[in-house]
Wavefront OBJ file of the C-alpha trace (Angstrom):
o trace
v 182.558 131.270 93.405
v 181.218 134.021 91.567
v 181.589 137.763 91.793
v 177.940 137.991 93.154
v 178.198 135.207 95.540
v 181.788 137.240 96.935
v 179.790 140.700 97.154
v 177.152 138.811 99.041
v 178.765 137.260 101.527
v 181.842 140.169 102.239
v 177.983 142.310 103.078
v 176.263 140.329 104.953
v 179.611 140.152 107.221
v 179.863 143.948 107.112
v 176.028 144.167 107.721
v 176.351 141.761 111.178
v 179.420 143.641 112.177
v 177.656 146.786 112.102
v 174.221 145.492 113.662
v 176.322 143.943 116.675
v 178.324 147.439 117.269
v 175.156 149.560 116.954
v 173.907 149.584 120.936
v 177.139 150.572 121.705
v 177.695 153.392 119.235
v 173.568 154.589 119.708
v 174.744 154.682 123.636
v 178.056 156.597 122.869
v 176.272 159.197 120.449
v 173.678 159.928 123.159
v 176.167 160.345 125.896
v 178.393 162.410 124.189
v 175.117 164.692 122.890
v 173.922 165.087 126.227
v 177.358 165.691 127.739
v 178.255 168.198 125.153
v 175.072 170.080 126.219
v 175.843 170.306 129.353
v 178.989 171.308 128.639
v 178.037 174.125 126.466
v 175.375 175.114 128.835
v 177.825 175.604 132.020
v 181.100 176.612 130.129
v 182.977 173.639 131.386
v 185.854 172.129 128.469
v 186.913 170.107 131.309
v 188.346 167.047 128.153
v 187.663 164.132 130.705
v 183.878 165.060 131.372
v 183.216 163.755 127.898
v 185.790 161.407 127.762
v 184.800 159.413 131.013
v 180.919 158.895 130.916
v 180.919 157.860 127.514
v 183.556 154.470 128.145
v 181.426 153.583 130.884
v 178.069 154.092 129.380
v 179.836 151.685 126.615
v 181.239 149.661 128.702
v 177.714 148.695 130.880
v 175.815 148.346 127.401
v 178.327 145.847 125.975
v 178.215 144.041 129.565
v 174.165 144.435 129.105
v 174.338 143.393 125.490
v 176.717 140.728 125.093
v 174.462 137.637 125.889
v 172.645 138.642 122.507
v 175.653 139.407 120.207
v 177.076 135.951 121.284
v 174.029 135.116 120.253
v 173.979 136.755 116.631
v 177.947 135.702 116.920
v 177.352 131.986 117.645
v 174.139 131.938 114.665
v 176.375 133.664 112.082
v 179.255 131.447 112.536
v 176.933 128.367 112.663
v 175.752 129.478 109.531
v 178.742 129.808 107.134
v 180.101 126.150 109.141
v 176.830 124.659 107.969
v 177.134 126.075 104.607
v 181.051 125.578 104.235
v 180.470 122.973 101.223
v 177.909 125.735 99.078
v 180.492 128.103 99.346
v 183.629 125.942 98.210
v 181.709 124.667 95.292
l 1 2 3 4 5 6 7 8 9 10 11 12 13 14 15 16 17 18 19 20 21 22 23 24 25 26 27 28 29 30 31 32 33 34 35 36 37 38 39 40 41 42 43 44 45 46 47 48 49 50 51 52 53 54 55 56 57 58 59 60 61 62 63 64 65 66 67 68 69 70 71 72 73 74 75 76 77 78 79 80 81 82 83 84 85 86 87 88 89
């Protein structure tokens, strides 16, 4: 194995890990904007009005997305079993 092969391979993992968490963090970032508006527009620090609505936004996206990051999952997996002998070479 060389160094380039290592570097490869340790960011293509970090580049699918990333892809597969970004609905949920683009849902979380938008629901804690447009709480945090809200907030600051009607003077209510109530901790648990941003705390709530953002796990279940995250929650219903990663119940909407997970068919297709199984998906990515299952393909990414496939993919280093199929090309276990490259890498051992």
């Amino acid at each position: 194995m060389t160094p380039e092969f290592v570097v490869g391979f340790a960011r293509e993992a970090i580049e699918t890990a990333l892809f597969i968490a970004l609905p949920m963090l683009g849902v979380g970032l938008a629901v804690g904007v447009t709480v945090s508006i809200i907030q600051a527009a009607t003077q209510i620090q109530e901790i648990t009005l941003s705390f709530i609505p953002k796990i279940v936004s995250i929650f219903i996206t990663l119940l909407l997305a997970f068919p297709w990051i199984m998906d990515k999952l299952v393909s990414y997996t496939r993919e280093i079993f199929l090309n276990f002998p490259n890498y051992i070479r």
